[in-house]
DOKEVEX-9482 format. One record per residue (C-alpha): x, y, z negated. Coordinates in Angstrom, 3 decimals. Layout:
REM DOKEVEX-9482
PT         X         Y         Z
PT         X         Y         Z
...
END
This chain:
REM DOKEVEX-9482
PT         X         Y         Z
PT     0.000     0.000     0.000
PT     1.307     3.796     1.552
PT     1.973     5.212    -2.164
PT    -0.024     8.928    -2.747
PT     1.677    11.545    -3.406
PT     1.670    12.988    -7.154
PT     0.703    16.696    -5.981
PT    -2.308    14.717    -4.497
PT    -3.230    12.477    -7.458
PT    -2.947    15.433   -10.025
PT    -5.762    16.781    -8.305
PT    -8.001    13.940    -7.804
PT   -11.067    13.019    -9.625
PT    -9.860    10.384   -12.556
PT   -12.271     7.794   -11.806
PT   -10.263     4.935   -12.732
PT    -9.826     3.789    -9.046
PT    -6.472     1.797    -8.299
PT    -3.620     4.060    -7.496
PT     0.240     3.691    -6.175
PT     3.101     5.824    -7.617
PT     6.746     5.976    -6.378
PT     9.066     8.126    -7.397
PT    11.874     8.763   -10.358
PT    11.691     8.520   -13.738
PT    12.440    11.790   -15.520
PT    11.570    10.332   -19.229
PT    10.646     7.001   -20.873
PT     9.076     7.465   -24.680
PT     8.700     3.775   -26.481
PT     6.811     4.608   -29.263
PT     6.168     0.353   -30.274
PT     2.523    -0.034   -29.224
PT     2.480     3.063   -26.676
PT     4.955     3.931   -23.782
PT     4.713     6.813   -21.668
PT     7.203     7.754   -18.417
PT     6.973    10.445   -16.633
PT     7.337    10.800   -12.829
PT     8.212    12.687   -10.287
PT     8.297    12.454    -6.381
PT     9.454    15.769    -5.265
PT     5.879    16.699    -3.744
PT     4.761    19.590    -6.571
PT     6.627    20.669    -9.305
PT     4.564    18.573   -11.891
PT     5.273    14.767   -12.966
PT     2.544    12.387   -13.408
PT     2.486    10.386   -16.862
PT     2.183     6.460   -16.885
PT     1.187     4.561   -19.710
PT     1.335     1.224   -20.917
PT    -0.979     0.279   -24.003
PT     0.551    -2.899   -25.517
PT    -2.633    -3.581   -27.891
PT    -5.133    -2.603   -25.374
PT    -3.617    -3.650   -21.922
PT    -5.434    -3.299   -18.767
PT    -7.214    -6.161   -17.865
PT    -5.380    -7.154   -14.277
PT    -2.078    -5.511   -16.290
PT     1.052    -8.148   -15.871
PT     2.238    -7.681   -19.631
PT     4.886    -9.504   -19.079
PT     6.374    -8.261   -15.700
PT     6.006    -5.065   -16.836
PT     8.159    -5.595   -20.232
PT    10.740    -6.821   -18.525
PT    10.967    -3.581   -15.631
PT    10.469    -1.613   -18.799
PT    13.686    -2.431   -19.844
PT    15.587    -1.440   -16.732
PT    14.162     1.862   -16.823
PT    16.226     5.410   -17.756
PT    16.366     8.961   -15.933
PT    16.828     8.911   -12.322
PT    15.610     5.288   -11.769
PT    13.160     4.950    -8.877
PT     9.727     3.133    -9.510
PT     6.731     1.870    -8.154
PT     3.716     1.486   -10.106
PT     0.198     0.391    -9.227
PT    -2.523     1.275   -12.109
PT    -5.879     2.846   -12.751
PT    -6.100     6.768   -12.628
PT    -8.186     7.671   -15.721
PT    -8.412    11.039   -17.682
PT    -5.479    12.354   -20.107
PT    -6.179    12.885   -23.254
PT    -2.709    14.969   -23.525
PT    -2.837    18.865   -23.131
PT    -1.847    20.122   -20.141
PT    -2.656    17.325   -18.008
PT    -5.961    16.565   -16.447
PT    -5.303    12.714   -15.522
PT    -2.652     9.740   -15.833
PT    -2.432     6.101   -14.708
PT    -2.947     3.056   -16.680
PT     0.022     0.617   -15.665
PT    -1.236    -2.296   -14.138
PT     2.559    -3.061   -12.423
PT     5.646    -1.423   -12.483
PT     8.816    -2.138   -10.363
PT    11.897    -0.618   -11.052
PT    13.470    -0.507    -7.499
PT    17.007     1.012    -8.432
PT    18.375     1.271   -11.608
PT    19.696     4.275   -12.828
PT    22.791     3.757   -15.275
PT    22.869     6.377   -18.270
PT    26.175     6.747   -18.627
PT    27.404     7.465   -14.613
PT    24.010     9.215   -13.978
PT    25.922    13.237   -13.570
PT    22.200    14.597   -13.881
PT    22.230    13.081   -17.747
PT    22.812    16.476   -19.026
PT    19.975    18.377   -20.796
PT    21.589    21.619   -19.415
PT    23.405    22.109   -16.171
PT    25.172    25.030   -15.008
PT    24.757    25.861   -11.504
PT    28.238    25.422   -10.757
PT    28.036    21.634   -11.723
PT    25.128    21.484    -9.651
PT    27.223    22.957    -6.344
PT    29.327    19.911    -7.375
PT    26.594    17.443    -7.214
PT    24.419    19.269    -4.767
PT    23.261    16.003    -3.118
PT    21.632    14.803    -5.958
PT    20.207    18.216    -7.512
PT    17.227    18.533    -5.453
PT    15.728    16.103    -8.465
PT    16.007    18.798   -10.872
PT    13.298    21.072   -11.346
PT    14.782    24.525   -10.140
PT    15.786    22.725    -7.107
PT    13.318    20.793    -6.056
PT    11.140    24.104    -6.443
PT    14.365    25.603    -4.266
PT    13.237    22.967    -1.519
PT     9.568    23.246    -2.073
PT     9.906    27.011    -1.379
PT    12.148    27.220     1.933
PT    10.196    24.244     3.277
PT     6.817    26.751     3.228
PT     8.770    29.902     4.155
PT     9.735    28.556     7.430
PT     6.519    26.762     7.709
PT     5.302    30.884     6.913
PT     7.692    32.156     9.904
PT     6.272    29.887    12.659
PT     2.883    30.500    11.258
PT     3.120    34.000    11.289
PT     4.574    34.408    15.540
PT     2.556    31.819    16.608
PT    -0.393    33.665    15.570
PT     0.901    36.994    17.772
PT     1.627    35.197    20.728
PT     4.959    34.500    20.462
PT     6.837    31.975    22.134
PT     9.666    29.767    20.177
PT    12.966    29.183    21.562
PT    16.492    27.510    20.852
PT    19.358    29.729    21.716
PT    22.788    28.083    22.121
PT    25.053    26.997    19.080
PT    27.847    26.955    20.960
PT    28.542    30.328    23.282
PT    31.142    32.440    24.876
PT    29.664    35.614    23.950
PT    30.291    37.152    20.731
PT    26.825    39.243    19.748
PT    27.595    41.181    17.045
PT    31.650    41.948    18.075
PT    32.905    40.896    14.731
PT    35.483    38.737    15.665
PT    34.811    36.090    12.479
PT    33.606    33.695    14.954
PT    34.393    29.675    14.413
PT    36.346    28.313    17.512
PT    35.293    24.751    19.334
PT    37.635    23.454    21.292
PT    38.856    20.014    22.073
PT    42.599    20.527    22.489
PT    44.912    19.268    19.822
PT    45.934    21.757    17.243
PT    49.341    19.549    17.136
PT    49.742    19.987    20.697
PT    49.645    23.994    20.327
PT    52.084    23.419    17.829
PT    54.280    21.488    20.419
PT    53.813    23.953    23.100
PT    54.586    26.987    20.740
PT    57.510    25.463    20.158
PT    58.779    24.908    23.254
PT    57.320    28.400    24.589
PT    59.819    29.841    21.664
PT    56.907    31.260    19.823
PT    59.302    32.127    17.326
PT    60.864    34.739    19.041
PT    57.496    35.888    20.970
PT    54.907    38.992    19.250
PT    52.078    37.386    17.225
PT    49.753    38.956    20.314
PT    50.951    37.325    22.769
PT    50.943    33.684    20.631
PT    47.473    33.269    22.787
PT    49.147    33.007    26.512
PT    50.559    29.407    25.533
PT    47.307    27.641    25.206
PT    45.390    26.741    28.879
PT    41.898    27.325    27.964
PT    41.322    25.694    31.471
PT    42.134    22.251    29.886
PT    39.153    22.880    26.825
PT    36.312    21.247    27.142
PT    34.119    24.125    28.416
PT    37.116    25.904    30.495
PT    37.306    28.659    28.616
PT    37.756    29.996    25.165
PT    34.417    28.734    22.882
PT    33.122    29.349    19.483
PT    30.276    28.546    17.475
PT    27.651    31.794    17.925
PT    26.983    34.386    15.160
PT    23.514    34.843    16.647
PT    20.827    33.643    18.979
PT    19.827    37.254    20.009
PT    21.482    37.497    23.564
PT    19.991    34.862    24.850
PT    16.618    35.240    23.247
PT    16.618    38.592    25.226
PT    16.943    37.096    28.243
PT    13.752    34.893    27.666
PT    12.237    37.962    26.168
PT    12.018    39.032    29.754
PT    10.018    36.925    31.203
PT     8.195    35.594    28.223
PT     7.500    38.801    26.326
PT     7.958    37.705    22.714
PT    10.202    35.142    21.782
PT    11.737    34.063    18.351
PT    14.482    31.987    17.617
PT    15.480    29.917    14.329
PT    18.416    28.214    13.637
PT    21.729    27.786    12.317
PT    24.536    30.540    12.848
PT    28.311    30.970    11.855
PT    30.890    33.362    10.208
PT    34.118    32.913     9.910
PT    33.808    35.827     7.124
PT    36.218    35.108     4.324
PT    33.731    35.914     1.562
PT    33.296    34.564    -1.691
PT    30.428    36.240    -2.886
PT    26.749    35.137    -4.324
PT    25.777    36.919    -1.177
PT    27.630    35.025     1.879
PT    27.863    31.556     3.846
PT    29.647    30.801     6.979
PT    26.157    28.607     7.848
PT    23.129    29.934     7.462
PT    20.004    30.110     9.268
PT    18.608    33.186    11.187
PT    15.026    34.370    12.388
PT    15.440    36.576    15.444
PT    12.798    37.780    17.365
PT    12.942    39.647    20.535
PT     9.843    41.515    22.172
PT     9.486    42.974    25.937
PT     8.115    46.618    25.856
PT     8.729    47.641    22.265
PT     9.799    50.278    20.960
PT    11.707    51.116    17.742
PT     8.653    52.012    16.038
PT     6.599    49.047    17.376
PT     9.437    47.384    15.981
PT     9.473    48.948    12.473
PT     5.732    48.012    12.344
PT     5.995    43.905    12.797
PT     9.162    44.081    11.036
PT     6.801    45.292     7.824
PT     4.183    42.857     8.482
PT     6.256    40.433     8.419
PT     7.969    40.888     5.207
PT     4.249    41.328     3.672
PT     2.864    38.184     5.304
PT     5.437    36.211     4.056
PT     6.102    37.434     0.443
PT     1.873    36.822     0.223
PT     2.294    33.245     1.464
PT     4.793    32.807    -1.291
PT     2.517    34.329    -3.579
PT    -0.859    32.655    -2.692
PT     0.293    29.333    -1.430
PT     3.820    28.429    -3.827
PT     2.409    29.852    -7.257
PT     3.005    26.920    -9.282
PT     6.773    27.273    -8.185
PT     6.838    30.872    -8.394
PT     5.660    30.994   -12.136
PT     8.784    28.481   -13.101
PT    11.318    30.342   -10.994
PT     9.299    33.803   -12.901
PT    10.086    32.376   -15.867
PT    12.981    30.627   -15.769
PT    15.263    32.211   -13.054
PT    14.040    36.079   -12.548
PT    11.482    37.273   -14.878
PT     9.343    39.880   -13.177
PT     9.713    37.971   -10.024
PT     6.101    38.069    -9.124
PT     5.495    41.453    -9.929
PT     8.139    42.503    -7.990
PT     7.022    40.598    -4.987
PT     3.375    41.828    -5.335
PT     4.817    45.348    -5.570
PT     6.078    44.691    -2.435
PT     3.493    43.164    -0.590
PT     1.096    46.207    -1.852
PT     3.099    49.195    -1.014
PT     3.675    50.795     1.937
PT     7.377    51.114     3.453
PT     9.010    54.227     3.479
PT    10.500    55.182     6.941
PT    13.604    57.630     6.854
PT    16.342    58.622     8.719
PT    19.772    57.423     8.080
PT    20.966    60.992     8.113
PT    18.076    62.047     5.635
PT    18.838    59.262     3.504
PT    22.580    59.978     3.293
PT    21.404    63.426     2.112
PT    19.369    62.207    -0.841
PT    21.905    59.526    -1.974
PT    24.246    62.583    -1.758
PT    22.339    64.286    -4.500
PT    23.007    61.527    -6.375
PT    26.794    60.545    -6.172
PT    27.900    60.186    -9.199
PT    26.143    57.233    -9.573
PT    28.152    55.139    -6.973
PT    31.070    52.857    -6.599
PT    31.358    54.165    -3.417
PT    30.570    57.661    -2.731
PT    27.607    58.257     0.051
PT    28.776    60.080     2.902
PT    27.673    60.712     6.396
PT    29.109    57.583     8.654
PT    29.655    55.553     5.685
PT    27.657    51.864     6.570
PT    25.192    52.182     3.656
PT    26.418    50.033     0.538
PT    24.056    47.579    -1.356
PT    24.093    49.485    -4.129
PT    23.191    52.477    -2.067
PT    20.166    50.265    -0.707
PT    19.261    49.287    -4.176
PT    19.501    53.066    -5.696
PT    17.045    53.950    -2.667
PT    14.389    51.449    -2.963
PT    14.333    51.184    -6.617
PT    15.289    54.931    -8.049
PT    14.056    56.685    -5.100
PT    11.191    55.705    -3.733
PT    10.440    53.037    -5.981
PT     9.245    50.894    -2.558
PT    10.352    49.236     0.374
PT    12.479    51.125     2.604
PT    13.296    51.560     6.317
PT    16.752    53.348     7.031
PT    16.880    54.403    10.867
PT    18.941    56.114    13.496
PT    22.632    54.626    12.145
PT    25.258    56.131    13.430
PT    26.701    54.195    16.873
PT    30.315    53.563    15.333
PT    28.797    51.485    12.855
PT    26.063    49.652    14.660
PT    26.168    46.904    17.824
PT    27.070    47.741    21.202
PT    23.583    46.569    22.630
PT    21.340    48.671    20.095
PT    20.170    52.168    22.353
PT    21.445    54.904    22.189
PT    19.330    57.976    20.923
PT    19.320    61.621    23.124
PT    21.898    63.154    20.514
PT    24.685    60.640    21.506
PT    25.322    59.769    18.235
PT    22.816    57.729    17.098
PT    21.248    54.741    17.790
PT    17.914    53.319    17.812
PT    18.916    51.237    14.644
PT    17.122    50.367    11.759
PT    17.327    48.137     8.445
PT    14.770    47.032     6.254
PT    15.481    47.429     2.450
PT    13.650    45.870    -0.607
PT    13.519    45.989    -4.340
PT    15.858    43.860    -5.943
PT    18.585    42.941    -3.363
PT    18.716    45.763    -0.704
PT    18.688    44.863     3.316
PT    16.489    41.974     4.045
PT    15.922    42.865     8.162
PT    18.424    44.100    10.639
PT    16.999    45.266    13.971
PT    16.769    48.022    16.496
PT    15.108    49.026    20.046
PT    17.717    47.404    22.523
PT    19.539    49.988    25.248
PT    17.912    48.710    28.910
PT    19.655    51.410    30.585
PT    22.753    49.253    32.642
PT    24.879    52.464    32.885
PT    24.801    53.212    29.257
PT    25.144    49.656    28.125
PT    27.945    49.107    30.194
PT    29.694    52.353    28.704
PT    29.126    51.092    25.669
PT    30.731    47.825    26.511
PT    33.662    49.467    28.119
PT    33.918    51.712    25.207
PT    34.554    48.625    22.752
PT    36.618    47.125    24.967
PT    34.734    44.094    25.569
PT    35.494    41.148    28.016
PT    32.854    41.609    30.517
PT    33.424    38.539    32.148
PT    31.593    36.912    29.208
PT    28.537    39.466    29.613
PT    27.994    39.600    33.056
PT    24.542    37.814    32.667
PT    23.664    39.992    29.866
PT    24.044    42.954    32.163
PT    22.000    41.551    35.062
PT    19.023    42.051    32.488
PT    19.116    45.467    33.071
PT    19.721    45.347    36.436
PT    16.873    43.072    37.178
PT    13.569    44.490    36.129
PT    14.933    46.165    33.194
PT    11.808    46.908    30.415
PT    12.189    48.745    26.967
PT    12.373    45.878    24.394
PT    13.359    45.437    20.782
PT    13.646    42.803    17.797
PT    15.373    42.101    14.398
PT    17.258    39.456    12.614
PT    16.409    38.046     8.764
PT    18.537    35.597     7.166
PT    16.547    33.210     6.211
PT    18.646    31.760     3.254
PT    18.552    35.950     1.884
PT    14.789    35.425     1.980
PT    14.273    32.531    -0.032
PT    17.271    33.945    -2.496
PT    14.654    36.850    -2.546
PT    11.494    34.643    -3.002
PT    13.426    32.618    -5.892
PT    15.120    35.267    -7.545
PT    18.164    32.773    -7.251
PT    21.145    34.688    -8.145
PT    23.894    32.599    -5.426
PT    23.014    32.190    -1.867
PT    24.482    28.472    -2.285
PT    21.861    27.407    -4.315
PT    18.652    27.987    -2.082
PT    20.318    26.048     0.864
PT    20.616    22.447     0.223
PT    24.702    22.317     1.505
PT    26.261    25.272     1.231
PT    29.221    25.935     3.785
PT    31.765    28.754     2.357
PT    35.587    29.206     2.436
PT    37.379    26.012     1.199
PT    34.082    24.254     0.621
PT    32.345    22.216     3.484
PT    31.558    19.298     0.773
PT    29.061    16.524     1.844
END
């Protein structure tokens, strides 16, 4: 018999029909006549409580079977259990099953178990991160991200739009960092050999590149794992009109901070004929549609990660979800964070990117909302993002919330070829890898637009987790690519 899942039973009507549980053992009272485990599969955030009545049995209960799987059980063993689903008598709970059998079907030794420990930091989680998700703040971690995504396709297939897969691996390097991860196929040995031989001692560090033949790689050319999906969801943009992507994308950012991974997962959607403003308006109904799906449809996980993790998590949220976003210029909001600069790290100032405590100060001192920061300065924004009639801004804008600053990059995309090509030229970019990227423009060029949201920030928002490791079930960072 398919076993049901506890989030299903727990709500059921306790009218002692037969029932099938599977799932691990969190705790096992013996109290001589009574015993009483409690379960967990994963599926909610509650267990469901078995007992075993050794004066009062069941009457198809194998007493004896039973007794003996009774003894194999500890924390973390994995049951199945057939019994009769009957009303609790215990506070807090609205039914449990009468064992009629129980099958342990892998022990669980005490004493190797790592998750033994009544409290865990979250550093000796990381360590055992593929057995955390049995805890409670993960598996609510889990429960969360699996309805947040579920949230993000929800939310553009309901406004037409049209999901794609951009390209892990690419030639094209979207945002012009340089902290790309390379793929290749040639032997990093036989580099070494070649250097050697090539004298690479005596050669400039600059030139160490003209020894390797990028011809013999697998792709021809020079490869690396992409930082984003947004070129080439532009290009389907185009003919499609609105298009998301969401998937995995790299850094090679050497950052060891609660706030970085070198894989993580963005949401990027691109739409034909927006503007920046049309853009600013989805970008706020998006952040509202999913903060209220957190809110309406994860609340039992929400109230343990409000208590536990972040109190005033909910509120917070709500807040958020309530209020309308302030829009304001990047140059206007320099200007008030000027009138306040005493109270940075890192004094405000006109070209400055904006800092997160700047973002925080803003949303939380300031305005006491959600903010939108627009018009950024060109030096400090993309090549691709268009270029406003003062030729010094650009049609930029960021998205900034309560409690950790920018959730949403985006901006209104420049569709003119001549000034996208300047602006290539003017970074010094290898056209040869854009070529295709041009011919947008010079192809039935349209005004279009779209944004970027780490997905792992947003659940680290939703959660009120305090590392971005722990709301991604195997964290990838410098030095630690673990399981």
């Amino acid at each position: 018999m398919v076993p049901t899942l506890i989030k299903d039973i727990l709500v059921s009507e306790p009218d002692g029909k037969n029932i099938t549980v599977c799932g691990w053992v969190r705790t096992v009272r013996d109290s001589k006549n009574l015993v009483f485990i409690q379960v967990n599969d994963g599926s909610c955030f509650a267990n469901i409580q078995l007992t075993f009545d050794r004066n009062n049995p069941s009457d198809n209960a194998n007493t004896d079977s039973i007794e003996a799987e009774l003894k194999k059980l500890n924390t973390g063993a994995s049951i199945r259990a057939e019994g009769l689903l009957v009303p609790s008598p215990a506070s807090g709970q609205a039914v449990e099953v009468t064992l009629e059998k129980l099958t342990c079907l892998g022990v669980c030794p005490p004493e190797e178990y790592p998750l033994q420990k009544n409290k865990m930091s979250m550093e000796y989680l990381r360590e055992n991160a593929h057995l955390r998700a049995r805890t409670n703040t993960f598996g609510a971690v889990y429960r969360m991200r699996n309805q947040m995504a579920f949230a993000v396709h929800s939310f553009f297939q309901e406004r037409g739009f049209q999901y794609i897969n951009a390209p892990e691996i690419t030639c094209s390097d979207c945002e012009g960092a340089g902290e790309m991860f390379q793929v290749t196929t040639l032997s990093m040995e036989k580099i070494a050999e070649m250097g050697v031989k090539a004298g690479l001692g005596g050669m400039k560090i600059k030139d160490a590149h003209k020894i390797v033949d990028y011809s013999k790689d697998f792709f021809g050319k020079k490869a690396n794992l992409t930082v984003s999906g947004q070129l080439e969801a532009e290009t389907l943009a185009t003919a499609l009109s609105r298009v998301y992507t969401f998937g995995p994308t790299f850094r090679a950012e050497n950052s060891n901070t609660p706030r970085h991974l070198a894989e993580f997962w963005m949401i990027e959607p691109e739409m034909a004929f927006f503007t920046l403003e049309d853009d600013m308006d989805i970008q706020e109904e998006f952040i509202k549609y999913l903060l209220n799906w957190a809110l309406t449809k994860c609340r039992e996980d929400l109230e343990f990660f409000n208590k536990r993790i972040q109190p005033g998590l909910i509120e917070m949220l709500e807040h958020v979800v309530n209020s309308k976003f302030k829009r304001i210029s990047y140059t206007d909001a320099i200007a008030e964070l000027e009138k306040h600069a005493d109270k940075f790290e890192f004094k405000p100032y006109w070209g400055c990117d904006i800092a997160t405590e700047h973002e925080r100060y803003l949303t939380e001192q300031i305005f006491k909302c959600p903010v939108m920061v627009y018009n950024y300065p060109k030096e400090i924004k993309s090549f691709y993002m268009k270029l406003n009639e003062d030729g010094k801004t650009v049609r930029a804008v960021d998205v900034l919330v309560p409690g950790i600053g920018e959730i949403i990059g985006g901006s209104e995309r420049e569709e003119n070829y001549d000034k996208l090509l300047a602006a290539c030229k003017e970074r010094n970019m290898d056209m040869s890898n854009y070529e295709w990227y041009l011919d947008l423009r010079r192809f039935g060029t349209v005004p279009h637009a779209g944004f970027g949201l780490g997905f792992e920030r947003l659940i680290r928002y939703v959660t009120g987790m305090e590392n971005i490791r722990d709301v991604i079930p195997y964290p990838r960072a410098p030095k630690l690519a673990d399981f």
